[in-house]
N, C-alpha and C positions, 0 to 999 in steps of 0.2 A: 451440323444438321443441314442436310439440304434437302428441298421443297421441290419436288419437279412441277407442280403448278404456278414458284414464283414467274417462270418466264410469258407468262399468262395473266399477269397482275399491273396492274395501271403504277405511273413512274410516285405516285404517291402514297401506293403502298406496298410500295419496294423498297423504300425510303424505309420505310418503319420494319420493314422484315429484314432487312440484308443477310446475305450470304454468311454463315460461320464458318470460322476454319478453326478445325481441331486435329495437330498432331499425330499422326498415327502411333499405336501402339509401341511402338520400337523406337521414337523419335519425340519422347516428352521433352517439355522445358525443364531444365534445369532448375528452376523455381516453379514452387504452385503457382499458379495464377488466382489472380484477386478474384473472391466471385462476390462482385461488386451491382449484386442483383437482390432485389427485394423479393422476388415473383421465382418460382421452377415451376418448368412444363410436369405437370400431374404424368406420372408412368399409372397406364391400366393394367401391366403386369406385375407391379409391387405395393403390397399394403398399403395406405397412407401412412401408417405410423412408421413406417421404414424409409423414406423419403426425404426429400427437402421439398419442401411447401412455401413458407414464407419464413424471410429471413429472422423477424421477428420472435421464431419461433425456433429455426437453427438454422446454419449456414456452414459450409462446409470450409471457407479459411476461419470464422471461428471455431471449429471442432478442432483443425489441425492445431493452433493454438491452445486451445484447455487441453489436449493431449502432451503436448508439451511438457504444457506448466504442472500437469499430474505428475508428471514423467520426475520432472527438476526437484517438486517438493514432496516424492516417494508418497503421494495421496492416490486413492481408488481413484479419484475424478475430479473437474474442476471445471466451473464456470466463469465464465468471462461477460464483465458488465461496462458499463459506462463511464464510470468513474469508480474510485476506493468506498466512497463513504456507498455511492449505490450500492456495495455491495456490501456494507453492513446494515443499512437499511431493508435491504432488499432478505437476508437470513432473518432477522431477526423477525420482521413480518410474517416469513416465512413459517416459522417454526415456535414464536410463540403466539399464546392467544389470551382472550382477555379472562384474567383471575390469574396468570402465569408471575413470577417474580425470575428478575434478572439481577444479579451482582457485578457491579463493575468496578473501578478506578479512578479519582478525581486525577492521576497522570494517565491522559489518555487524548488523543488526538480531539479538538474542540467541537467539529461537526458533528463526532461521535458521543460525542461527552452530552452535546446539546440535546444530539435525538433521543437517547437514551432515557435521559434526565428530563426533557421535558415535553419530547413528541411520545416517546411509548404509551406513558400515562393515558393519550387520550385517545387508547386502544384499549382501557383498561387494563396494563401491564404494567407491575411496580418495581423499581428501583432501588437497588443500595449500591452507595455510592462510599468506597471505604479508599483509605491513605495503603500506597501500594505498599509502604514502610512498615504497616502493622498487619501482618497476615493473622496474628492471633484472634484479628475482628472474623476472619474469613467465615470460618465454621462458623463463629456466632449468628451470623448475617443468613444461615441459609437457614428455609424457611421449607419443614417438611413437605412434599409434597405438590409446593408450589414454584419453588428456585429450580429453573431449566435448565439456564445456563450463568459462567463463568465467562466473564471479560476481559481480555487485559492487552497490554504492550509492550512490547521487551525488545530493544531499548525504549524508555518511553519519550512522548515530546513534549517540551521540546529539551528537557535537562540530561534527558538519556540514564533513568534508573533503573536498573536492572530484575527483574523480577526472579524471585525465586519459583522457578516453572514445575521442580519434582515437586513442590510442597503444596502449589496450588494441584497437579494434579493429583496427587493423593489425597487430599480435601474431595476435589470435584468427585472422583473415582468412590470415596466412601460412601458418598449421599446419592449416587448418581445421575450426574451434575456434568452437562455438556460443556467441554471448553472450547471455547473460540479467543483466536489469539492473532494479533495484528502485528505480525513478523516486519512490516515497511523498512523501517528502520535497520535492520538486521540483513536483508537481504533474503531473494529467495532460497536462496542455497543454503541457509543453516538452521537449525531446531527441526531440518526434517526427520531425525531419531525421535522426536519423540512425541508423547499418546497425545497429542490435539488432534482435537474430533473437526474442529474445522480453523485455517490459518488463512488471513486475509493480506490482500497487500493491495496496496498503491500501484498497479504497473506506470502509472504517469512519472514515477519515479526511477528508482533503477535498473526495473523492468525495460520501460522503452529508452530509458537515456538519453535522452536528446532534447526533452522539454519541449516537442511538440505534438502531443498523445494526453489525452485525456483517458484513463481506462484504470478497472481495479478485476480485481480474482478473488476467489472462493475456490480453496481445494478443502478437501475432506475425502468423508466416508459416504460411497455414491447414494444411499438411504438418505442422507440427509441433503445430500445437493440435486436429488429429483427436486424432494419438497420444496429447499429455495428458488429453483428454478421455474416450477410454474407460480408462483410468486413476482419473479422478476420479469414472468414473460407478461404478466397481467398487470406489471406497474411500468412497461415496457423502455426497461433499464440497458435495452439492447446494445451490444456495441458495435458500433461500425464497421463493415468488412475492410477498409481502408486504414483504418485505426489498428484493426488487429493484425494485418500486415506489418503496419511500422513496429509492434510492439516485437509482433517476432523474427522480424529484421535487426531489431535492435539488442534480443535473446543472446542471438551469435557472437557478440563482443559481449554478452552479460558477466563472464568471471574475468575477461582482461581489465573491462573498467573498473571491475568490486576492488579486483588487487591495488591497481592504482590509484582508485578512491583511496583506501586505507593506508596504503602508504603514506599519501600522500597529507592525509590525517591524520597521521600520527606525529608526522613531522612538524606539523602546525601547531598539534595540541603542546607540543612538546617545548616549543618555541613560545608561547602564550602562556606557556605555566611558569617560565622564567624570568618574564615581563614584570618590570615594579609596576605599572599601571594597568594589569590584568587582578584584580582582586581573588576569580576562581575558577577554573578549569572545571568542564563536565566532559571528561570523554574515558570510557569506559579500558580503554589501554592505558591509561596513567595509572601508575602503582598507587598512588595516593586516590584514585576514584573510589567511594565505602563500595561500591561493586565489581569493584575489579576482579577478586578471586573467582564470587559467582558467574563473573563474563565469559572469564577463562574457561570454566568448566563446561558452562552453554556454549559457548561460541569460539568457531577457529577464526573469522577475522574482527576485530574491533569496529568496524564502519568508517562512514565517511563525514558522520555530524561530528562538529566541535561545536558545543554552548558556551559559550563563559560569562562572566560579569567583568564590567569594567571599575575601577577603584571613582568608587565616590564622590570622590573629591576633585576631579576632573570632568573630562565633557561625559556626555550622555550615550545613551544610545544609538539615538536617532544623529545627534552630530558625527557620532564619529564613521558611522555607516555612509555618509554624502563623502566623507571625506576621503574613501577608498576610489581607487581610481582602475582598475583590474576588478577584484571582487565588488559585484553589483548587488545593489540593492533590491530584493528582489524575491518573494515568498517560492514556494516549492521548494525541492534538495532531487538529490540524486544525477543531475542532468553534468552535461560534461563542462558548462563553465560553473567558477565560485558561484555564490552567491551568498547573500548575509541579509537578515535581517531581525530589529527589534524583536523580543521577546512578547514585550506588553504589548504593541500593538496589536498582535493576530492571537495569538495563544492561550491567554487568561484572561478576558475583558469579562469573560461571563463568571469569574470568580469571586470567592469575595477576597479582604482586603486580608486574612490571615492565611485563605489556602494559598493568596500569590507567593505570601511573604516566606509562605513555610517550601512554597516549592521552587522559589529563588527566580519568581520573576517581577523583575522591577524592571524604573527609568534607563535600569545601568546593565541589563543582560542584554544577550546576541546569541543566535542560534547560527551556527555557520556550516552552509553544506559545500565540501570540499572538491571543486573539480579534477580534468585532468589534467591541468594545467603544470609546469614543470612548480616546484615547490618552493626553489630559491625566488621567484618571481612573487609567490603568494605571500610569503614571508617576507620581502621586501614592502611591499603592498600594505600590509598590516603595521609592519613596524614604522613606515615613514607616515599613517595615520595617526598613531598610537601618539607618535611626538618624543 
């Protein structure tokens, strides 16, 4: 854009206007460029509603991103927010109101667990909170007229239990009963065959891969991600145009790292389940996981979380995690180095003392997210901690 009254303008606000250079037509960058601006010059030849106005409100490297991520998880449409849980926060504000009931899962990501269970309420929004093991409660739980939606996780965290997804949605589907389902775990690329009306994920995880992005997604049916969206533009859950670059920087190797996460995970789990000082293996590719069949059938790869518990009668959690010198101690998953950490610390604190015991987190579990690191090196790592 050039001004032919800049050369007419005193050196201090020249300073503030500088010259732009844009590309001609025939001679774009190779890459979009960040539009790392808050503010667009108002056009008096197009609607406002057609526009970019304030970033706030949209931004044009985040649209090129929700495009994307539509695109990857075969949804109408998708928004892009600040972080995972903003974007479960940010739907569920959206789209319930108060007298509304919500069903969900005591396995289910803690932040989510939290707001559900004890921030909706005081929207006047009720709660059931059921064991993802007994679907037979499902139906019982939904409450005519009021039950909206359907929550859940597949794999869940941090044991990685597998949900039965045709069964919850033919439940949801009878009563007509919105599901939203928190794929993170899973990866973007899988359960996109099938009827969820909306799939959440973490991009801070596999999405951006690298462990320096804070950022989550909402794909769905575009009816219902208007509504959350002006929702998240009024709790302003925005995300950064610099964030949403790295995320979709990081897209372009999204299925080379999935592959070698999972390899690389399986190799571990596989190595950990034959361990006398490994008590239990959770990883949804062991023949012996009670979910394996249904994995298989949901999912073409197995992931990159290994859980296990370590034998009792030895060190702990928290010791044996100091003691790895490669895999770090260290909450998140998904990014390209190990990392590993306690179960009880971050995951169940807000439970009580029988959901821990029943969902197998004690002083002796470990959650492990698998890098890309060559595998003989992780396994060495493991094993000279282990003792």
């Amino acid at each position: 854009m050039k001004n032919e009254n800049r050369k007419n303008w005193k050196l201090n606000t020249r300073l503030n206007h500088p010259e732009r250079i844009t590309p001609a037509g025939d001679n774009p960058p190779l890459l979009a460029p960040i539009y790392q601006s808050v503010k667009f010059v108002v056009s008096e030849e197009t609607s406002y509603g057609n526009q970019y106005i304030y970033t706030r409100l949209s931004n044009p490297t985040l649209k090129q991103l929700e495009m994307l991520l539509a695109d990857l998880q075969n949804k109408e449409e998708c928004i892009v927010l600040s972080s995972g849980i903003a974007a479960i926060s940010g739907a569920f504000l959206g789209l319930l109101q108060s007298g509304d009931h919500i069903i969900t899962f005591r396995e289910l990501y803690k932040p989510a667990r939290i707001f559900i269970r004890d921030m909706l309420p005081k929207f006047g929004i009720t709660a059931s909170i059921l064991k993802l093991t007994q679907l037979d409660e499902l139906e019982k739980a939904i409450i005519p007229g009021k039950t909206k939606i359907i929550h859940f996780e597949s794999p869940t965290n941090p044991n990685l239990e597998i949900a039965d997804i045709e069964r919850i949605i033919k439940i949801a589907r009878k009563h007509n009963v919105l599901i939203s389902m928190d794929g993170t775990f899973a990866g973007l690329h899988q359960h996109t065959d099938l009827d969820i009306d909306l799939m959440f994920q973490s991009l801070t995880k596999f999405g951006n891969g690298h462990g320096d992005v804070l950022a989550g997604s909402i794909a769905g049916k575009k009816s219902l991600i208007q509504k959350i969206r002006q929702m998240t533009i009024i709790l302003g859950a925005t995300l950064d145009p610099h964030a949403a670059f790295l995320v979709e920087r990081g897209l372009k190797t999204y299925l080379l790292r999935f592959e070698r996460h999972t390899k690389n995970a399986a190799k571990v789990a596989d190595f950990l389940n034959q361990h006398p000082k490994v008590q239990k293996v959770f990883y949804p590719g062991l023949k012996d996981h009670p979910g394996h069949e249904l994995a298989k059938k949901q999912m073409s790869d197995m992931g990159a979380i290994v859980s296990f518990v370590l034998d009792p009668n030895g060190q702990n959690a928290d010791q044996f995690a100091h003691k790895l010198k490669l895999i770090q101690f260290a909450v998140s998953l998904g990014a390209t180095e190990s990392i590993i950490c306690p179960t009880h610390l971050f995951f169940g604190d807000d439970l009580s003392a029988i959901d821990k015991q029943e969902m197998g987190i004690n002083p002796y579990s470990l959650r492990l997210s698998v890098g890309l690191e060559d595998h003989e090196d992780l396994i060495a790592d493991l094993k000279l901690a282990l003792g």
